[in-house]
C-alpha positions as a printed NumPy array, in Angstrom:
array([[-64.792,  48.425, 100.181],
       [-63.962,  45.828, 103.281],
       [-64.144,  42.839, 102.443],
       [-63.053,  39.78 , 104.002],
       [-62.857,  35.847, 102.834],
       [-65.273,  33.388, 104.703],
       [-63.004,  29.841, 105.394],
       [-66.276,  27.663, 105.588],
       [-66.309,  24.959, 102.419],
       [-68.19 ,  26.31 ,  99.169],
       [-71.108,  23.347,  98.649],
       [-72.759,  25.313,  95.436],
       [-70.973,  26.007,  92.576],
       [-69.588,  29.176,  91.932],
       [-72.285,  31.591,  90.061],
       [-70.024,  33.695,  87.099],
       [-70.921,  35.978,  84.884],
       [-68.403,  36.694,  81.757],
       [-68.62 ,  39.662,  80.185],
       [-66.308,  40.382,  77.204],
       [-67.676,  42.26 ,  74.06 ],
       [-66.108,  38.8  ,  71.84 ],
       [-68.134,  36.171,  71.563],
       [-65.373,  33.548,  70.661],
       [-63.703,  34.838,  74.132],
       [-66.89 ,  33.99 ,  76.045],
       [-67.553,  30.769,  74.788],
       [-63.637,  30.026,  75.454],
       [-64.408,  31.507,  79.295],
       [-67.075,  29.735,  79.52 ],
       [-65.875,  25.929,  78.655],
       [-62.789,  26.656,  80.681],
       [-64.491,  27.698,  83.832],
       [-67.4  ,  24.822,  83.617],
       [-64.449,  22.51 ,  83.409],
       [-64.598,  22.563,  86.983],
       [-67.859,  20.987,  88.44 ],
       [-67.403,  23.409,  90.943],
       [-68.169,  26.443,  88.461],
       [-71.128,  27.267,  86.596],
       [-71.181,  30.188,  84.04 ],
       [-74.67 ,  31.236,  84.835],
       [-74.736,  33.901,  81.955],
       [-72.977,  36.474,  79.753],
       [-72.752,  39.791,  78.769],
       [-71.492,  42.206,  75.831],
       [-70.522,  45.195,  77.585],
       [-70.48 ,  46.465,  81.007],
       [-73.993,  47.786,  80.569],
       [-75.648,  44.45 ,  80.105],
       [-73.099,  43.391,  82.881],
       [-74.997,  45.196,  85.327],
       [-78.623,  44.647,  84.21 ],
       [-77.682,  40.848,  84.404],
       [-75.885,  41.086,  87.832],
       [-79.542,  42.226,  89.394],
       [-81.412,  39.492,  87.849],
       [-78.751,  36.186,  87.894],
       [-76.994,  37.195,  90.718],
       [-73.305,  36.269,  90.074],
       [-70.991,  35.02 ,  93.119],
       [-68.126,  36.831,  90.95 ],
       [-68.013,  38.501,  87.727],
       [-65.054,  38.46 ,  85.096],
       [-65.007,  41.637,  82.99 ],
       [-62.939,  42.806,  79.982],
       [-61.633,  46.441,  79.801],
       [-62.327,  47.953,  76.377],
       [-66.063,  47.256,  75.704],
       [-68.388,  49.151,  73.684],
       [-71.676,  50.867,  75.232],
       [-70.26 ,  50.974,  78.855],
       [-66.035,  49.807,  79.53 ],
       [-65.441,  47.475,  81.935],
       [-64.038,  50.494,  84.428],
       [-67.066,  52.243,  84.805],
       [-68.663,  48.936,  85.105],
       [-66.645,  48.324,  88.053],
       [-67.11 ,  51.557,  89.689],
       [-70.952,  51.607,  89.306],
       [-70.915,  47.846,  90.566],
       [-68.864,  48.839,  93.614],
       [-71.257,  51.372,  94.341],
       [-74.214,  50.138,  93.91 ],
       [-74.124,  45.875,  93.555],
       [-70.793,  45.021,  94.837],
       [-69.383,  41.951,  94.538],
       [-65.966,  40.764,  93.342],
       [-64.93 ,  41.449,  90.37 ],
       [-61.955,  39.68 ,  88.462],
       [-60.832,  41.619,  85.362],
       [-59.499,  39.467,  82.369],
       [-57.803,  40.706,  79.443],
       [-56.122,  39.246,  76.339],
       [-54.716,  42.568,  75.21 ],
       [-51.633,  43.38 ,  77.806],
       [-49.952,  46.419,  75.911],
       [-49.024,  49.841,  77.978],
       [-52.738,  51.382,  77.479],
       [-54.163,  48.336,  78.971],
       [-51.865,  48.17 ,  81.959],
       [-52.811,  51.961,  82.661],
       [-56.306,  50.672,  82.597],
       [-55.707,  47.669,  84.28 ],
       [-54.591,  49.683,  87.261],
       [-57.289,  51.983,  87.545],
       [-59.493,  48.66 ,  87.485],
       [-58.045,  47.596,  90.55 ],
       [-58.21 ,  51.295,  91.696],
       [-61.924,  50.71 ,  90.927],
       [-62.495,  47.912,  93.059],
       [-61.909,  44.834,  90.634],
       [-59.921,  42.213,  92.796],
       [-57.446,  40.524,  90.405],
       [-56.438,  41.339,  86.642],
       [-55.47 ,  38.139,  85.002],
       [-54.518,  37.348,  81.171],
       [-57.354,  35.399,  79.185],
       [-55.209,  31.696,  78.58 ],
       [-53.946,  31.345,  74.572],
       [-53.472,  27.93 ,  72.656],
       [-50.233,  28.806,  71.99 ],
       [-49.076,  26.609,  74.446],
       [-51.274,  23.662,  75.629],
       [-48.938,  23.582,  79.16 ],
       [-49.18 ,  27.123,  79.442],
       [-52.98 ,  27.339,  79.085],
       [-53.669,  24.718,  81.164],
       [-51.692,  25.976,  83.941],
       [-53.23 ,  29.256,  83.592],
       [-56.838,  28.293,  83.306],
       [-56.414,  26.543,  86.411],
       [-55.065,  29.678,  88.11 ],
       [-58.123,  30.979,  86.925],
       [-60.317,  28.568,  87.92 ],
       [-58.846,  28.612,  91.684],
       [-58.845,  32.262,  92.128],
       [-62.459,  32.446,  91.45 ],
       [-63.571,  29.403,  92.96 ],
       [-61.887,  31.876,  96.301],
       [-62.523,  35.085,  95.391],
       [-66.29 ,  34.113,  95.344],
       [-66.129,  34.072,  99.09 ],
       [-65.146,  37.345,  99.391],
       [-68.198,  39.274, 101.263],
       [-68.634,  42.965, 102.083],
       [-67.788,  43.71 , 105.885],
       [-69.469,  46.856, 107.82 ],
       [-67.486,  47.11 , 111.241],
       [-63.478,  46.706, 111.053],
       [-62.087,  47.073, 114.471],
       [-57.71 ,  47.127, 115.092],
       [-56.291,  44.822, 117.158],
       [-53.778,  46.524, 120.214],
       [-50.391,  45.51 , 120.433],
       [-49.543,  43.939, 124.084],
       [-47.283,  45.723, 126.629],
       [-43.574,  44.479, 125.332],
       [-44.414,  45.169, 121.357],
       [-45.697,  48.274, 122.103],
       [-42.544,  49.568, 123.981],
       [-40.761,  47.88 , 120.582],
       [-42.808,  50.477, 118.364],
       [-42.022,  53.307, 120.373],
       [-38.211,  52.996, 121.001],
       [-36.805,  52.06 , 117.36 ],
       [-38.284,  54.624, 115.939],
       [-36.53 ,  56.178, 112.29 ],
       [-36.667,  53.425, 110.456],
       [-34.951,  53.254, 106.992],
       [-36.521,  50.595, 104.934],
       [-40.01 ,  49.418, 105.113],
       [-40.911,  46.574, 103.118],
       [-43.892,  45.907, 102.431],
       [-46.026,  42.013, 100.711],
       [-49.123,  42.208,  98.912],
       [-51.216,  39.967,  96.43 ],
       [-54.881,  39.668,  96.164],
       [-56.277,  42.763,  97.25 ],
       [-52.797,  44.477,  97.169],
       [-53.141,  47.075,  94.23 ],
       [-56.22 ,  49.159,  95.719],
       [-54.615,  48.733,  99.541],
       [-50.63 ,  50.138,  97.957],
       [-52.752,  52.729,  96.611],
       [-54.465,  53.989,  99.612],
       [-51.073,  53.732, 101.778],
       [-48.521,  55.177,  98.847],
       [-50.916,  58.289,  98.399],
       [-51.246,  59.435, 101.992],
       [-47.373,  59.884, 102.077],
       [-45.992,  63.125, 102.361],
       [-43.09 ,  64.732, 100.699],
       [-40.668,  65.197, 103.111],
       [-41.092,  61.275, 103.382],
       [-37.85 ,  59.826, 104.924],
       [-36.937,  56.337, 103.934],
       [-37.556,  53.78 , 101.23 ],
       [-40.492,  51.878, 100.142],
       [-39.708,  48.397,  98.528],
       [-42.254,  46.582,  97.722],
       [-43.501,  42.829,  96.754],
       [-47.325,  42.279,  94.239],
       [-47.964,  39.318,  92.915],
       [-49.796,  40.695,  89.572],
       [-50.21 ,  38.91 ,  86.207],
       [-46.5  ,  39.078,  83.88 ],
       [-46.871,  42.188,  82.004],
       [-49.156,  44.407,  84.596],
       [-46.109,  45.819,  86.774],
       [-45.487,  48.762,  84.267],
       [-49.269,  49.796,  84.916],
       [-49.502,  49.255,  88.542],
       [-46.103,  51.617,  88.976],
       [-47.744,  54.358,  86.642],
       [-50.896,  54.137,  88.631],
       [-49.744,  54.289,  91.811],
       [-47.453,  57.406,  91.347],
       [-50.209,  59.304,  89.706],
       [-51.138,  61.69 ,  92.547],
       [-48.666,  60.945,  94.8  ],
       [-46.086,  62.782,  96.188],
       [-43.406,  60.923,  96.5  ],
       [-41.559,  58.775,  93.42 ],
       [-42.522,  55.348,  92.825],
       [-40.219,  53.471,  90.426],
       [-39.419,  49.539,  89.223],
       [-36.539,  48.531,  90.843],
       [-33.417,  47.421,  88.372],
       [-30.189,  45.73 ,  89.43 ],
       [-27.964,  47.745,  91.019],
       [-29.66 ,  50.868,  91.826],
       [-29.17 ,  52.799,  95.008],
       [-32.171,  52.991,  97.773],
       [-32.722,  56.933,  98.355],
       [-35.503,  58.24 , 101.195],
       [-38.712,  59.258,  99.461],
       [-39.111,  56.416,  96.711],
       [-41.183,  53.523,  96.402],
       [-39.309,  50.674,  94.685],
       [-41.779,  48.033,  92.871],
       [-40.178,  44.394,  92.034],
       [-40.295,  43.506,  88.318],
       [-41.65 ,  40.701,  86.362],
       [-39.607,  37.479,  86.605],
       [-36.663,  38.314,  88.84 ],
       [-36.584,  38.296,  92.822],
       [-35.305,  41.584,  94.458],
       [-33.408,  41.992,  97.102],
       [-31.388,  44.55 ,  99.362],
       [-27.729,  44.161,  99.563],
       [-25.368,  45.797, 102.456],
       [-23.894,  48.819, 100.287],
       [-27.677,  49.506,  99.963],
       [-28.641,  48.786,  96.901],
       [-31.072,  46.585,  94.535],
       [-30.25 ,  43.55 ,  93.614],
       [-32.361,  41.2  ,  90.889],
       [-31.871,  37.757,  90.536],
       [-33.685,  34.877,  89.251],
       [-32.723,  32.04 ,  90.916],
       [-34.859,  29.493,  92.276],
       [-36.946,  29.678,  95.083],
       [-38.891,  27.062,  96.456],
       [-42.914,  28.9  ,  95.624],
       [-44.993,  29.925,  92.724],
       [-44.02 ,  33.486,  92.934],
       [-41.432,  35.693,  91.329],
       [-40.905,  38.274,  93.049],
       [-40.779,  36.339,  96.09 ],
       [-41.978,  38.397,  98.783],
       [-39.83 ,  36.054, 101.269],
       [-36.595,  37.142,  99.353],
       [-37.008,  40.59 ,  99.808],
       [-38.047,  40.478, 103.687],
       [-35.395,  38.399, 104.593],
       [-32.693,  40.626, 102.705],
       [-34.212,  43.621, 104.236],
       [-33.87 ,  41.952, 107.628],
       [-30.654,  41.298, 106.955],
       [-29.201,  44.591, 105.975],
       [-32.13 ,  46.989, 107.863],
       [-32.252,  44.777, 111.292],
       [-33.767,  46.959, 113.868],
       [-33.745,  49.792, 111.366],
       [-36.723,  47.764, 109.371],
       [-40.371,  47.613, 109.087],
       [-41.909,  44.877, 107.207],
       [-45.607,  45.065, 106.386],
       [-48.167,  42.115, 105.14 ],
       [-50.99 ,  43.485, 103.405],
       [-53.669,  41.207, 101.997],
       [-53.535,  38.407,  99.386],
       [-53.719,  34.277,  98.779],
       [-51.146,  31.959, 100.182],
       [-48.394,  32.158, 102.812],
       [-45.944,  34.279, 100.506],
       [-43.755,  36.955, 102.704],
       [-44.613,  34.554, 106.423],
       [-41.486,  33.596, 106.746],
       [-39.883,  37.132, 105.353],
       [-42.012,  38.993, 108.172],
       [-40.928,  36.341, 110.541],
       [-36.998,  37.269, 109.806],
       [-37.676,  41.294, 110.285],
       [-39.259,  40.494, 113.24 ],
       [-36.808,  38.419, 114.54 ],
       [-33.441,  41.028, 114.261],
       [-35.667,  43.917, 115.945],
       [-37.583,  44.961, 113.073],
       [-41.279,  46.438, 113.411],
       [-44.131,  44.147, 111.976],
       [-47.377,  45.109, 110.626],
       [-50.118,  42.715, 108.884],
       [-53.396,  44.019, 107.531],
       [-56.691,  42.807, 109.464],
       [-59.004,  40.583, 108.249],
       [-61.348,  42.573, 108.521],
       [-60.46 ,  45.027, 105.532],
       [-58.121,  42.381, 103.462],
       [-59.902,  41.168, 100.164],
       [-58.37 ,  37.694, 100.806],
       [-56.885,  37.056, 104.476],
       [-54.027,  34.599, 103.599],
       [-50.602,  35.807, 103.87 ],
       [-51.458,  38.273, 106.711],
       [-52.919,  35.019, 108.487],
       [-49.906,  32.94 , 108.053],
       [-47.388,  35.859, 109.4  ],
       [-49.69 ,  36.027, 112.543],
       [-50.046,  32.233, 112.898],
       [-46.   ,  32.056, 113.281],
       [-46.257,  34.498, 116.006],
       [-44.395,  36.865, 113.716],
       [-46.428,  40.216, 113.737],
       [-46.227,  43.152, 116.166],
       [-49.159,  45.127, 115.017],
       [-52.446,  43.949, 113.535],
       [-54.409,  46.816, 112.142],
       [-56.881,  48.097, 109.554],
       [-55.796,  49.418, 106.092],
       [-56.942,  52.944, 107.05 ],
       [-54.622,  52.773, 109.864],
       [-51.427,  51.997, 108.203],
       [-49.765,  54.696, 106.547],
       [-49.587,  56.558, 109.677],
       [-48.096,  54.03 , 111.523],
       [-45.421,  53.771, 108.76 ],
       [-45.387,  57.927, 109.221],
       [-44.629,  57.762, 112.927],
       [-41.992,  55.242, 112.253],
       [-39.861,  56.833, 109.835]])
C-alpha cells in the first residue's frame, strides 16, 4: 500500500497493540514501550486472530506482531490487516534462526513495515539501546497513513537531456531502510533476464535478517540476487546485498570490497560508503537510487553519483513508508528524477 509519513508533532500518545502468543514477552513489551510517556499499550493479543478482532474495537496507531503464533501466524495476520484494516505493522521476534528470517521476509512482503529483535537482559547496554530503537521507530511509524493519489514529479529540461544521453549504465546502486524490503521486492522482480549490469544494494534491517531478505527477494525473480563477500567480482545480471556488520564498497578492478571501519552514523552498511565508491569507480556510468526509509543515510552518497555524471533517482513521498532519506537527497539538490515506486524499475530498464 502507499503510504506516506505526516511531519506535524504527535500530541497523543501512540495507541499499540502487542500481540505475541507469550505472555512473559507481552508484559516485557509492554513496560518497555509505556516507558515512554509518549506510548500507551492500549491492549494485547495471543495470536493474530485476536489481533484483528482487537484492532476493530481499540483501534491501534501501530501494531507489533510475532511470527509463529498459534490459531492465526502473524503473516496471515498481516496480509488480512493490509487488506482489510491497514495500518502499520512492526513485526518483533526473539527467535532470529534461518526459518524465521524466511518468514521475516515474507512479513515485510506482507506489508509489515520493520522486523526488529524483541531486547534480551543479557546485556543491560544492549537492551536499553535497543528498546529505545524500538520505542522511536514506533513513536514514527505511527504516522504513517494510507495515501490514494501518487503523482511523479518531471525532471526539468537539462536533467532530462542527462537521462537520455548516458544511457548503458553499469552499476546502479541503490539505499533503502524503512519501507525498503517490500519496495526492493517490487523493483528486483520486474527485472528481466537478459538484465545488463549490477545491482548493489544498501537495507538497513535488524543483525541477523539479511540471509532472509536475500532468499526472499530472489524467490521469483529472474535474475541472481546474492550477499556480497570481500573480493568478489561484479557480473551484469546480479543483485549484490551488503552483509551484517561490514560496509561494502566498489573498488576500480571491479570488485567487492567489505570493511568495517568507522563511519561517522548508526548504520553498517553505510549506504554513503557504497554510493560514494560507486561514484567513484562508475562516474557517468552510475545510477544511484534512494528508496524510502528514516534518517539522512545514502544523502550525501546520492549527492557524489550525481556529482561525476551519474543518474539519480529518489522514491516519492507519496508511495515511501517513511520519507526521510529520499527527502534529504532532494533537499541537497542532489536528485535528477523524483518518481513513484511503480515507476522505477523501468527507468532502471531504459538505463541499462
Amino acid at each position: 500500500m502507499d503510504m506516506e509519513a505526516h511531519n506535524e508533532p504527535v500530541t497523543d500518545p501512540v495507541k499499540v497493540l502487542v500481540s505475541d502468543d507469550s505472555p512473559t514477552v507481552c508484559l516485557m513489551l509492554t513496560r518497555m514501550l509505556e516507558a515512554d510517556p509518549g506510548i500507551v499499550v492500549i491492549g494485547t493479543a495471543a495470536n493474530g486472530r485476536d489481533a484483528i478482532d482487537k484492532i476493530s474495537r481499540l483501534k491501534p496507531d501501530l501494531v507489533t506482531m510475532d511470527v509463529n503464533m498459534p490459531v492465526m501466524d502473524g503473516i496471515d495476520a498481516i496480509e488480512y490487516i493490509m487488506a482489510y484494516c491497514p495500518l502499520p505493522v512492526i513485526v518483533i521476534s526473539s527467535v532470529v534462526d534461518a526459518e524465521f528470517t524466511t518468514n521475516a521476509a515474507r512479513a515485510l512482503g506482507a506489508g509489515a513495515v520493520d522486523v526488529l529483535s524483541k531486547p534480551t537482559p543479557d546485556s543491560l547496554e544492549d537492551f536499553e539501546d535497543i528498546a529505545e530503537e524500538l520505542r522511536e521507530k514506533i513513536k514514527l511509524l505511527s504516522r504513517v497513513r494510507v495515501i490514494t493519489h501518487p503523482r511523479a514529479r518531471l525532471l526539468d529540461d537539462e536533467r532530462e537531456q542527462k537521462a537520455r544521453t548516458n544511457a548503458g549504465r553499469e552499476l546502479v546502486a541503490i539505499a533503502s531502510s524503512t519501507g525498503g524490503p517490500q519496495a526492493l521486492k517490487h523493483i528486483v522482480s520486474s527485472l528481466p533476464e537478459d538484465f545488463n549490469a549490477c545491482i548493489l544494494i544498501v537495507q538497513h534491517i535488524a543483525v541477523g535478517f539479511t540471509d532472509g531478505l536475500i532468499e526472499w527477494l530472489g524467490f521469483g525473480s529472474k535474475i541472481k540476487v546474492v550477499k556480497g563477500r570481500d573480493g568478489m567480482a561484479l557480473n551484469p545480471g546480479e543483485v549484490v546485498i551488503a552483509p551484517d556488520g561490514l560496509h561494502m564498497m566498489v573498488t576500480n578492478n571491479n570488485r567487492i570490497r567489505l570493511q568495517d571501519r568507522y563511519v561517522p552514523g548508526p548504520h553498517m552498511p553505510s549506504a554513503d560508503v557504497l554510493l560514494e565508491s560507486v561514484a567513484e569507480v562508475g562516474g557517468k556510468k552510475s545510477m544511484g537510487i534512494i528508496l524510502t526509509g528514516m534518517g539522512h543515510d545514502g544523502a550525501a552518497g546520492i549527492k557524489a553519483i550525481h556529482d561525476k555524471g551519474g543518474l539519480t533517482i529518489a522514491q516519492d513521498e507519496e508511495t515511501s513508508v517513511v520519507y526521510g532519506m529520499a527527502k534529504e537527497a532532494v533537499k541537497l539538490g542532489a536528485v535528477d528524477k523524483i518518481a513513484p515506486l511503480t515507476d522505477i524499475s523501468r527507468m532502471i530498464m531504459e538505463q541499462v
